[in-house]
C-alpha positions in Angstrom: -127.3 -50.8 144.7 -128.0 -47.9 142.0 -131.3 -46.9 144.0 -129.6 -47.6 147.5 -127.1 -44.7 146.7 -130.0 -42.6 145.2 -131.9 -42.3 148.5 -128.5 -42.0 150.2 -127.7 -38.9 148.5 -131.1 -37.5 149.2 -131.5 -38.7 152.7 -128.0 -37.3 153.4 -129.0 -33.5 152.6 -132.0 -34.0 155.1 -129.8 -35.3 158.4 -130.6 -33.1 161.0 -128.3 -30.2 161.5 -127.9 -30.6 164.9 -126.6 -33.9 164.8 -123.6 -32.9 162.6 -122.7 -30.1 164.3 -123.1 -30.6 168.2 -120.4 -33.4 168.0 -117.9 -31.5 169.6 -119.5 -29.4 172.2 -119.5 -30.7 176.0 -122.6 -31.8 178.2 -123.5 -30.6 181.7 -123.3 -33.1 183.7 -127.4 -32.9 184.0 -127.3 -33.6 180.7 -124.9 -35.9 180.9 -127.2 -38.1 183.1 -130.4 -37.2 180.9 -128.5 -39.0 178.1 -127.4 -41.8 179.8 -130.6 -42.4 180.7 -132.4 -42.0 177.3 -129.7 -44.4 176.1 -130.4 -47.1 178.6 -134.1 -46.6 178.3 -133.8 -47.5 174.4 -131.0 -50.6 175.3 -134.0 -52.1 177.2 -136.8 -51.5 174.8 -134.6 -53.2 172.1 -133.3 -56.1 174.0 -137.3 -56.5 174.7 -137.7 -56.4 171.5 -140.0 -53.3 171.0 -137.9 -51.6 168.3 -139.6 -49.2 166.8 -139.7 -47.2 170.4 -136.2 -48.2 171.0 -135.4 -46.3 167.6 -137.5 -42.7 169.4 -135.4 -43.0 172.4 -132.3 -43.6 170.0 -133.1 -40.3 168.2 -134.1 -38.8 170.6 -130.8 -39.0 172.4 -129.2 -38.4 169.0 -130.6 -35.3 168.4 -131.3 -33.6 171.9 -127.5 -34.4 173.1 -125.3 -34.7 170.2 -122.0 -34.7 172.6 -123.0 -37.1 174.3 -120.8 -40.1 174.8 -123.6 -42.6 174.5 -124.1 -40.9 170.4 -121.7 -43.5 168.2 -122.9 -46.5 169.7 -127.0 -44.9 169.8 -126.7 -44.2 165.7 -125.0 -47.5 165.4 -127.7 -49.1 166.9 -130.1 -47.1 164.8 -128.6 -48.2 162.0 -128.7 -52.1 163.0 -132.4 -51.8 163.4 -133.0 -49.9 160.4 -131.3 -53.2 158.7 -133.7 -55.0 160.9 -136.9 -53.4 159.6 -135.3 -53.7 156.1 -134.9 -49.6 155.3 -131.0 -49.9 154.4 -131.2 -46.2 153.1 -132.2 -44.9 156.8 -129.5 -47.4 157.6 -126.9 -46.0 155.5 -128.0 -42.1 156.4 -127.1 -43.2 160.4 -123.9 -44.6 159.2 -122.8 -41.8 157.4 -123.6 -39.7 160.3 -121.6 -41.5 162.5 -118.5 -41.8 160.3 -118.6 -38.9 159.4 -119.2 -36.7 162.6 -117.7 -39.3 165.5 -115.2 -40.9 163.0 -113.0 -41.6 166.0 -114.9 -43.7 167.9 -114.2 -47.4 167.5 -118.1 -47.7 166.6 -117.2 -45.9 163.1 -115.2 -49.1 162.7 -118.3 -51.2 163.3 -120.1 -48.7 160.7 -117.2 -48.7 157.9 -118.1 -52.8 158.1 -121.4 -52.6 158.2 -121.6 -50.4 155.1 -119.1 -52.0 153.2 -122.0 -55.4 153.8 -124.3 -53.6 152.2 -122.9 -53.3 149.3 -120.8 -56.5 148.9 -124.2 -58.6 150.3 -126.2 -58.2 146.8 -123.9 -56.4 144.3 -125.5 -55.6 141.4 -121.8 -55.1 139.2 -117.9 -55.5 140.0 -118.4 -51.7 141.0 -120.5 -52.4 144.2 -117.6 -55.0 145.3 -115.0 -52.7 145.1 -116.9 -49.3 146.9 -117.3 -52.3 149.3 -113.6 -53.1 149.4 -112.8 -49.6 149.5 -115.1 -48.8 152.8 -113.7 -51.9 154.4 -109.8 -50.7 153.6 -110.6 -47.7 156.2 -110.7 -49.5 158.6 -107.5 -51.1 159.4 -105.8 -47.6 158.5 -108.1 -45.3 160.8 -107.9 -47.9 163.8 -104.8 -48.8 163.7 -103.5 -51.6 166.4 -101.5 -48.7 168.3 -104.5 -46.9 169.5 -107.0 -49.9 169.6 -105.1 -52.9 169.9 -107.7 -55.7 170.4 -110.3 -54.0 167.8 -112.5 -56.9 166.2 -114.2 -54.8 163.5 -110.5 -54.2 161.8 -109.7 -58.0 161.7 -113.5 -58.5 160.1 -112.8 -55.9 157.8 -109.8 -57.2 156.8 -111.3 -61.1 156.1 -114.4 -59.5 154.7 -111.9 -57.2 152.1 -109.8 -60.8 151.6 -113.3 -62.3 150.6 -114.0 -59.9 148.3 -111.1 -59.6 146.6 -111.5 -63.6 146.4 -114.7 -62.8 144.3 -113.0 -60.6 142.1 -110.4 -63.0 141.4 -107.5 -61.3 142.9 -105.7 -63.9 144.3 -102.5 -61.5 145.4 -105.0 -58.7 147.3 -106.9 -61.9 149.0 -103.5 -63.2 150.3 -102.3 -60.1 151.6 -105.4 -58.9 153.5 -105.8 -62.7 155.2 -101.9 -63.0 156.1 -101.8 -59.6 157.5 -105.0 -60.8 159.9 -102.7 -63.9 160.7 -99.7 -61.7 161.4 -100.9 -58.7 163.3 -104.5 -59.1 165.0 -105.0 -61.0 168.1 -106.9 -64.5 168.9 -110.5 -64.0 167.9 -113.6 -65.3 165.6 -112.2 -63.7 162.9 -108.1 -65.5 162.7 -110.1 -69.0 161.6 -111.9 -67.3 159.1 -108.5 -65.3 157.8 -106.9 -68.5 157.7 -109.9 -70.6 155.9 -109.3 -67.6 153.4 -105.8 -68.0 153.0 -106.6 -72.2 152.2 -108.5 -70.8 149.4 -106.1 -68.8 148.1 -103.9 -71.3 148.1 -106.1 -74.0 146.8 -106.5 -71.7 143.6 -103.0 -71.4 143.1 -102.6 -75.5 143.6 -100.8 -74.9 146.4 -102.7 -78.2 147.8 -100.2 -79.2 150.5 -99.6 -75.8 152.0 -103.5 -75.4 151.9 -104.2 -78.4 153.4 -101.9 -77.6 156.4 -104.1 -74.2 157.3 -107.2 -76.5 156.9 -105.5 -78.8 159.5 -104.0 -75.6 161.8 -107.6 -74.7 162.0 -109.1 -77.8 163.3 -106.5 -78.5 165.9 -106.8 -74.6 166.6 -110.2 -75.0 167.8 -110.6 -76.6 170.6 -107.5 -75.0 172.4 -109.1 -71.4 171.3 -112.5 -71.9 173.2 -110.2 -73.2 176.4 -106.9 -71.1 176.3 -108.8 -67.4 174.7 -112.6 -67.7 175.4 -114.1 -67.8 171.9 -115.5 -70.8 169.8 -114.7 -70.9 166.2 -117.5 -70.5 164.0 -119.2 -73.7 163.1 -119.7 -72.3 159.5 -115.6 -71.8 159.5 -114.9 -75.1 161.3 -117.4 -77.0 158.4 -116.3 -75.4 155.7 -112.6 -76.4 156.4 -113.3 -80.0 156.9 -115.4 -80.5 154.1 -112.0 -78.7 151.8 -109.6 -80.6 153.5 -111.9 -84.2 152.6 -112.1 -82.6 149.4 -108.3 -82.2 149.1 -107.6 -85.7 150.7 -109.6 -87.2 147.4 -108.8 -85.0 145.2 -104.9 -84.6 145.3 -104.0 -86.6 148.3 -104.8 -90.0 146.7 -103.7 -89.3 144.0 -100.2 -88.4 144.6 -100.0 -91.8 146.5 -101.2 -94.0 143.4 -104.6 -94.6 144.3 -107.5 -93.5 142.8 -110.0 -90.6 143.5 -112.7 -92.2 143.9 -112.2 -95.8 145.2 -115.6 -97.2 146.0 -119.6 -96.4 144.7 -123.1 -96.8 146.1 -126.1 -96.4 144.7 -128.3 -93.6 146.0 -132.3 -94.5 146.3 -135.3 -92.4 145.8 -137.3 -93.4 148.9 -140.6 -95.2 147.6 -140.3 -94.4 143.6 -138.6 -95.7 140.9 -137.5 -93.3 138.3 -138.9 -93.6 135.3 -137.0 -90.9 132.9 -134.5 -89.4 135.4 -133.4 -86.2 133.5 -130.8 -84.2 135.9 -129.2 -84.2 139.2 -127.0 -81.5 141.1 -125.7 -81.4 144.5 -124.9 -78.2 146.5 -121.4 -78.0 148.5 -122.8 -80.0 151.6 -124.0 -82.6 150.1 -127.8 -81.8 149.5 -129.1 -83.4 145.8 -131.4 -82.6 143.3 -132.8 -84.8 141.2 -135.5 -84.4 138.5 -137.6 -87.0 136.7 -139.3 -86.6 133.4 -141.3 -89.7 133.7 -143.1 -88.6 136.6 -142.6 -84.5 136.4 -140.7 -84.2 139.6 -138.1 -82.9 141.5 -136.5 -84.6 144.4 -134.1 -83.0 147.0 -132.4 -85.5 149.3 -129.8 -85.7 151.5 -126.6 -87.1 151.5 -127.6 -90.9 152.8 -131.3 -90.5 150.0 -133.6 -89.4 152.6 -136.3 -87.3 150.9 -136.0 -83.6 151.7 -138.7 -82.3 149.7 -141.0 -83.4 146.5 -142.1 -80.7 143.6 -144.3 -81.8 141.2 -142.5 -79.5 138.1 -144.6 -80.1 134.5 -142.0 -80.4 131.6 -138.8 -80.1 134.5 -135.5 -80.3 133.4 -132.1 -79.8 134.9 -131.6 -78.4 138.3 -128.3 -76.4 140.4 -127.8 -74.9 143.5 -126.9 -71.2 144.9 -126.1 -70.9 148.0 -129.3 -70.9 149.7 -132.0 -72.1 147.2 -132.5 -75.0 144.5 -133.3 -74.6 141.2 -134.9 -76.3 138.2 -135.4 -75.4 134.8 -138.8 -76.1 133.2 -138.8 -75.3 129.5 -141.1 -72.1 129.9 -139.8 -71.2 133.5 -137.2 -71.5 135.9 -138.8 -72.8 139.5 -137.2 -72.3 142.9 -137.8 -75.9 145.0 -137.5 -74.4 148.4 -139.3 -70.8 148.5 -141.9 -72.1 145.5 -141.0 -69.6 143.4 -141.4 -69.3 139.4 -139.8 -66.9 136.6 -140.3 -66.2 133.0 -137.7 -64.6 130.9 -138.4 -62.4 127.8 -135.6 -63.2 124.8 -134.6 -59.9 122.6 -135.2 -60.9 118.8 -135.0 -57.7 116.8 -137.3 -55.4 117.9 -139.5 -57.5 119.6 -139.6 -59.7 122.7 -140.2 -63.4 122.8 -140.7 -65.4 126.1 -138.0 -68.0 126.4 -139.8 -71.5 126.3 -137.1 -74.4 125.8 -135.2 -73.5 129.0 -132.5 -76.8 129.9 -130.2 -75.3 132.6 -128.9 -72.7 133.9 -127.4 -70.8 136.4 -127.3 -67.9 138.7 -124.5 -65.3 138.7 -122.5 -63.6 141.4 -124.3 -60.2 140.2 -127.8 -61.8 140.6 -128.0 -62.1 136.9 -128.9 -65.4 135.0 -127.0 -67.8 132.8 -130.0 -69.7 130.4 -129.7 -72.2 127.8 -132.4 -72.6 125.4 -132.7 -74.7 122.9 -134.8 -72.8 121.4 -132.6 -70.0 120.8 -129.0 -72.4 120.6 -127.6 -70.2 122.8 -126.6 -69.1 126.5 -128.3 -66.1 127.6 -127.8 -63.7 130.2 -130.9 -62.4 132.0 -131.2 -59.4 133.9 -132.6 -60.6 138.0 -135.8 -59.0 136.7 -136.3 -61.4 133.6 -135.0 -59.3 131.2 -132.6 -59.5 128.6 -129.1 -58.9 128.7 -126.5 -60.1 126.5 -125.9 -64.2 124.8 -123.3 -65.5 126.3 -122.8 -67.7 123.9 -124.0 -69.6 120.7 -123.8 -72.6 118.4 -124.7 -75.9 120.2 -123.9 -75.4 124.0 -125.6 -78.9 126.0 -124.7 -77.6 129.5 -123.6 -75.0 132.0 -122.1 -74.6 135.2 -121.3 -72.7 137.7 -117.6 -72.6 139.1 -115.3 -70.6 141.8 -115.4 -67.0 142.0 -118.7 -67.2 139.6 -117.3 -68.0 136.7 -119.1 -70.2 133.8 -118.5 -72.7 132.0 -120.2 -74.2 128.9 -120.3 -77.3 127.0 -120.4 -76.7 123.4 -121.4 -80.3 121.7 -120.6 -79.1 118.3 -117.1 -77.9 118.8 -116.5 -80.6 121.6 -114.9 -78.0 124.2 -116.1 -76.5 127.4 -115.4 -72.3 127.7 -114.7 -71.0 130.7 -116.3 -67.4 131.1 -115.8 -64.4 133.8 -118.6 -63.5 136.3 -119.3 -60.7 134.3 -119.3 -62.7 131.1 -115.8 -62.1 129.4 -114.6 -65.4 128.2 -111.4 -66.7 129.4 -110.5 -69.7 127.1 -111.4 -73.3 126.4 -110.5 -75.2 129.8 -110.9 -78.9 128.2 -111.6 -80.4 124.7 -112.2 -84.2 124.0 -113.2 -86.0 121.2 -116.5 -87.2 122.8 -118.9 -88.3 120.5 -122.2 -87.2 122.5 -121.1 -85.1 125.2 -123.9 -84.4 127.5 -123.0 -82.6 131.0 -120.4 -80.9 132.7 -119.6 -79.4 136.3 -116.4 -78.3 138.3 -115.8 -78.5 141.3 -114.4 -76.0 144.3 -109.9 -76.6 142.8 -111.2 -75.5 139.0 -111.8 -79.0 138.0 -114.3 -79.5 135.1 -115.9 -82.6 134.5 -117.4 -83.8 131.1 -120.2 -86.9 130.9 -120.0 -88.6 127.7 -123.6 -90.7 126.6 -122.5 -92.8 124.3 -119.1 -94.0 125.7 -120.8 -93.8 128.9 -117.4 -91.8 130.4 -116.3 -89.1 132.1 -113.4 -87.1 131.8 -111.8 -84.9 134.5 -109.6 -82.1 133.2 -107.7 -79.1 135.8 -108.3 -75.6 136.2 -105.5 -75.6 133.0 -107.5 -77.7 131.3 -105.1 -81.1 131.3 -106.5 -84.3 131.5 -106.0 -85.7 134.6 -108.5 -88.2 134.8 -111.2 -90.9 133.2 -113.7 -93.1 134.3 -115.8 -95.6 133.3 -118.3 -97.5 131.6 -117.1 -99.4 134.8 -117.0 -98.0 137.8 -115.3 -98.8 140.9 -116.4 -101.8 142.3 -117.8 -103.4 139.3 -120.7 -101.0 138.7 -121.4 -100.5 134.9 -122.7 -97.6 133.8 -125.3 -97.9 131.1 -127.5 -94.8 129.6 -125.9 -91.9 131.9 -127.8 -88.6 131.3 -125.9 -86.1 133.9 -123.3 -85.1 136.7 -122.7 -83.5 139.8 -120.0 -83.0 142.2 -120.0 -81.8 145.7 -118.0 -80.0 147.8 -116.3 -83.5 149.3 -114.8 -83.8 146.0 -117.8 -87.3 146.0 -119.1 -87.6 142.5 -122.8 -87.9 141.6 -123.9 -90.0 138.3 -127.7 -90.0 137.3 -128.1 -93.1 134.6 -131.3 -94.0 133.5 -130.8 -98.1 133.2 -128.8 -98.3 136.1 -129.5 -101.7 138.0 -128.1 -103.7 140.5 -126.5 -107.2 141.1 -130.0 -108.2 142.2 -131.5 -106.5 139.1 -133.1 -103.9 141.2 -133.2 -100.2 138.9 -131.8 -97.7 140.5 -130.5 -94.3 138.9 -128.1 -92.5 140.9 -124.6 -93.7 141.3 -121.9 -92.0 144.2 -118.4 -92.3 143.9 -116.4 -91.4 146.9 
């Protein structure tokens, strides 16, 4: 984001004068027509997809006939296919432009979101959310309901601001941005998404019944809005909300009718291969797995009924997790990405010098692209610059495990001290969030309520603690439906609230070995 404001600044002082000052004169009506013209000519070279002469016409309408009505939407457009190309800086120079010298036309909302994306996309610090949050807070103040009153880009910058301020862990500023979307913008795409927002909000706060109720409002809300008001609620809104509201119906549902969480298990093959030293597993929010074998120096993704997704052969692998949108895996001298084949190295500050870190176990990645590492090596939970480079330790003494929990925060499993830490996204601890007296602690996660969960070895356990760190829950050595566990090495949960066990003398009644255990 550093270098994106850079070339802003310099790109800025180049923007043709003539586009910044012609704004407000008028157009013959020749010229009037000349520009219409340009400006269709360029619609239909970009909807054929030629864009690079769709972007001349653009311009040249831009700068030829600066009053021209056709200008906001042009430099808008410009600045989409700038994105497009991937040249955010050009991007960002038509934006400005546009805010700047047409700031009343509705298409400087559509630029005011757009910009505050770019920086809220791939922030680099807590900084580049809030210049995000602060572009996006124009919007809903400069186009105000009274002079546009069915203006999508102000209820998107409103959920977008709500989002971010969900990031940042400001539960108040979340609520009031999604409410006032609920309260004063009209039936659209964006109303779901508010109130999806809103369940989170209140999810975090343990509000579990009134959260469940917007999960629910949104589901039944479906259907009648693509027949009564002519839109279809995003699929990624409409999964999202089912999978929290099975979540919450396992979770806190059950429970407050006296049954258990988790009231039956099944075992989870790996298509044609038998584990031999089954190392890790994790699972991403939809129900995707990871799991990594020692014995034969792999790493498995399935999906959520075992069918084989992809096989890595990963020398020395170790224990995976999941971002959004790829899967990882540590490997003692490397961290390797399953899906995109990608590998990095990280260099460890000692002193003066710089050693390669070479006993990686897990890790994670941050909400600033940065990475969480532990080493053995070193005893410690790094922090590694997106590059590879050092940053800070996290932590030291004997951490076993990491993970990665809402709003980016992290939490480590110290063995020695028995406790797991819950840390900031920007890596200011907030306090111990569960302590036990396990003998051989071994793995933790959490899931999307706050909920940490600890694996045990020896007592072959687990122990479920809140976001306030009570203990709420423990399972085990027998599970559900009989199923003992025997030699568990690690955990996972998803985002159904279903909870993954990878043991590495699991068997069945029929004295068939299997390793991975689901309890739903």
């Amino acid at each position: 984001m550093l270098i994106i404001g850079c070339m802003l600044a310099l790109l800025l002082m180049a923007t043709p004068a003539v586009a910044q000052s012609g704004a407000g004169s008028t157009l013959s009506p020749e010229d009037l027509a000349t520009s219409g013209r340009l400006f269709v000519e360029a619609l239909r070279l970009e909807t054929e997809g030629d864009g690079a002469a769709a972007l001349r016409e653009y311009q040249l309408l831009i700068q030829r006939f600066p009053a021209s009505p056709k200008v906001p939407e042009a430099l808008l457009r410009v600045a989409r296919l700038r994105l497009q190309q991937g040249d955010p800086a050009l991007a960002l120079q038509s934006i400005e432009v546009l805010t700047q010298d047409y700031g009343s036309s509705p298409e400087s909302a559509s630029a005011y979101v757009m910009q505050g994306r770019l920086f809220a996309e791939n922030p680099d610090s807590p900084s580049d959310l809030e210049r995000a949050r602060t572009l996006l807070r124009r919007v809903p103040v400069l186009f105000g309901r009274d002079r546009f009153p069915r203006l999508e880009d102000r209820a998107e910058a409103l959920v977008r601001e709500g989002q971010i301020s969900l990031l940042l862990g400001e539960l108040d500023e979340a609520a009031s941005a999604f409410v006032q979307t609920l309260e004063d913008e009209p039936p659209g795409v964006w109303v779901p998404a508010a109130r999806l927002g809103l369940a989170r909000v209140l999810m975090a706060r343990d509000q579990w019944v009134e959260a469940a109720d917007a999960l629910q409002r949104i589901l039944l809300e479906a259907e009648a809005a693509a027949a009564d008001d002519g839109f279809e609620v995003p699929i990624s809104v409409l999964t999202e909300a089912s999978r929290h509201q099975q979540l919450l119906y396992r979770l806190r549902l059950r429970p407050s009718l006296g049954q258990p969480r988790w009231g039956s298990t099944r075992l989870l093959s790996t298509p044609g291969l038998e584990l031999r030293r089954p190392q890790g597993v994790a699972v991403s929010d939809d129900g995707l797995v990871i799991v990594t074998d020692r014995g034969e120096d792999i790493a498995l993704v399935l999906d959520a009924e075992g069918q084989m997704v992809a096989r890595r052969d990963v020398k020395d692998v170790q224990r995976p997790w999941w971002t959004s949108d790829e899967a990882y895996v540590a490997a003692e001298e490397q961290v390797r990405g399953l899906l995109q084949r990608s590998g990095q190295s990280f260099l460890m500050t000692r002193g003066s010098s710089q050693e390669e870190l070479d006993e990686l176990v897990s890790g994670a990645r941050g909400l600033y692209g940065q990475w969480y590492l532990l080493d053995r090596g070193v005893s410690a939970v790094v922090v590694m610059r997106p590059t590879g480079r050092y940053l800070a330790t996290l932590t030291v003494g004997e951490p076993v495990d990491l993970a990665q929990g809402p709003f980016g925060h992290i939490l480590v499993l110290d063995g020695d001290q028995r406790s797991v830490t819950r840390y900031t996204a920007a890596g200011d601890a907030v306090g111990v969030v569960a302590k036990s007296s396990w003998p051989e602690a071994t793995a933790v996660d959490v899931d999307a309520l706050g909920q940490v969960y600890v694996l045990d070895a020896e007592t072959a356990t687990v122990e479920v603690f809140s976001s306030r760190g009570e203990r709420i829950a423990k399972l085990g050595p027998t599970l559900p439906g009989g199923l003992q566990l025997n030699k568990p090495q690690d955990l996972a949960v998803d985002g159904f609230g279903r909870l993954y066990i990878l043991d590495e003398r699991l068997t069945t009644a029929e004295g068939r070995r299997r390793a991975l255990v689901v309890l739903e």
